[in-house]
N, C-alpha and C positions, 0 to 999 in steps of 0.2 A: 504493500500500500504506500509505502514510503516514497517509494522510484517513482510513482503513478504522477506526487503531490508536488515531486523535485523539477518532472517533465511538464506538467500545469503551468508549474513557474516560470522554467525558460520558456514553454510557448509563448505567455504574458509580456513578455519581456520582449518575444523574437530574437533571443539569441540561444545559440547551442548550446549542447552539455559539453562539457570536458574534463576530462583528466577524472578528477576524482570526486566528480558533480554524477559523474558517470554510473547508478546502481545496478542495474541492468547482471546478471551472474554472466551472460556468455553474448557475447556479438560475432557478430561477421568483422575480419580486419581487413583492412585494404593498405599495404604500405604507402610510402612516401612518394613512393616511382609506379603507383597506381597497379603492383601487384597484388593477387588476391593472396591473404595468408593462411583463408580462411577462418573456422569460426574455434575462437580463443576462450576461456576465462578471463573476467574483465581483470586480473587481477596481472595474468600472463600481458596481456594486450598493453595494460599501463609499464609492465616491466620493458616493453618490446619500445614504447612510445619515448619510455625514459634513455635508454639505452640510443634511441635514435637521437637523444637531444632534441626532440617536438613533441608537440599535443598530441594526444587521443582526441578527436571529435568526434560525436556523435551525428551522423548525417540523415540516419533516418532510425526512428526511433518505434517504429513500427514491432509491440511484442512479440510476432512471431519471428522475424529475423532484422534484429534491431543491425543498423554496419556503423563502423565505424572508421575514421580514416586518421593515417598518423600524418598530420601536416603539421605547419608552423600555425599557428591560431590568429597571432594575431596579422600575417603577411590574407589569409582565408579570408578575418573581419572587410581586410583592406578592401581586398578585390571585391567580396560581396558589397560594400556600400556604391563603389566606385561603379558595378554592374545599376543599382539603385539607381543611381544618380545620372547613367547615360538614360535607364529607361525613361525617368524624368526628364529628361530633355527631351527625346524623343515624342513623349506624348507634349508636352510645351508645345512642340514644331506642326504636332498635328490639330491641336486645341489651338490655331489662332484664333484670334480675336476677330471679330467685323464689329465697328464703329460705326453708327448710321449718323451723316453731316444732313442738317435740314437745310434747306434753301429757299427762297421764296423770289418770286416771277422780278419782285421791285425791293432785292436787295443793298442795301448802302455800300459803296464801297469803301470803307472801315468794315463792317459784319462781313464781307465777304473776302478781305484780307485777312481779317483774324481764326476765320473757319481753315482757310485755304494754307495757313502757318499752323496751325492746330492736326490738320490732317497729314500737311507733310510730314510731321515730327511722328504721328503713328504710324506712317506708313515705310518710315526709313527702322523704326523698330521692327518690322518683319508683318503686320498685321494686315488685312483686308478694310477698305470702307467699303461705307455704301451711299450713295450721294443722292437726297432725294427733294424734289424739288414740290410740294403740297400746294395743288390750286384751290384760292378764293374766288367763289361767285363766276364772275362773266369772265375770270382771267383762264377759267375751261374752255372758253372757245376758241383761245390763241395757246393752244399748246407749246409751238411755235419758240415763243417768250421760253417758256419754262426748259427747251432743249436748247436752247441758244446759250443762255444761264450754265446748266449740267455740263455741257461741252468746251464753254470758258472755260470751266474750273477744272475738267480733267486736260485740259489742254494747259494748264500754267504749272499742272503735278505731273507733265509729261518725262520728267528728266528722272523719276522717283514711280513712276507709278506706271501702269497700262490698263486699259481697257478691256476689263474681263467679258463684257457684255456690254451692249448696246444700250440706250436710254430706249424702255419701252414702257407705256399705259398703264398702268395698276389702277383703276377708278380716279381718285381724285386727284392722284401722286404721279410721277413720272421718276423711275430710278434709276440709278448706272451704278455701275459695282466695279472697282478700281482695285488692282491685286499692285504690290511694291513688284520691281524689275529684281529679275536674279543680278 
């Protein structure tokens, strides 16, 4: 019951057992140079461990054939976070961001400098916008206005950005979706 409560713990934790965290009576061993040495006395397995000058770790702790591996523990910790940390990046690069920039048919230009220095800056970070341009009233029937507006603006983020799609119709909106340049 005791091994069950120690194994509890390092799952909580997420980190392994070793050396002599280790209760388990008999594991599977797997040496340093990835040979199998088969299945030891944890007690042999810690002498083999000691004798190599590295850890016993525990890698899968599974009762029926728990293994174990005689590595350096903490060289193991290293690479495991550093494995963590690319994954994390990786998903970062696939979870970009999209920023939606509002625009209107008869905007100032001040409001339309400060959007257009505001989007540059997210989009030299790596992220997606999306530029949309919302009609009031009769300004629906000059769409016109509203694409002329959308096409300035990706046309002055041209040196940082491209045209992932076209400015097209959404009811009252008109959008264009702008990806950064590799």
């Amino acid at each position: 019951m005791k091994n069950m409560e120690v194994l509890a713990i390092a799952k909580q934790n997420n980190e392994v057992l070793i050396n002599e965290q280790i209760t388990l009576p008999e594991v599977m061993v797997i040496g340093p140079n990835g040979e199998k040495m088969g299945i030891k006395k944890i007690e042999d397995a810690l002498t083999l461990s000691k004798y190599a000058g590295l850890d016993l770790v525990l890698l899968n702790s599974d009762p029926k054939n728990p293994v174990c591996k005689i590595i350096d523990y903490n060289k193991y910790r290293y690479e495991k976070q550093k494995q963590i940390k690319e994954a994390k990046k990786k998903q970062r690069e696939q979870n970009l961001e999209l920023k939606e920039y509002r625009l209107s048919v008869s905007i100032d230009v001040g409001d339309f400098e400060t959007k257009l220095r505001n989007a540059k800056a997210y989009l030299e970070k790596g992220h997606k916008i999306k530029v949309t341009v919302r009609f009031k009233g009769r300004q629906l029937s000059h769409p016109e206005l509203g694409r002329d507006v959308i096409l300035r603006f990706a046309d002055r983020l041209s040196d940082v950005a491209e045209i992932e799609s076209q400015p097209k119709m959404e009811g009252r909106s008109m959008q264009l979706f702008l990806t950064p340049k590799k």
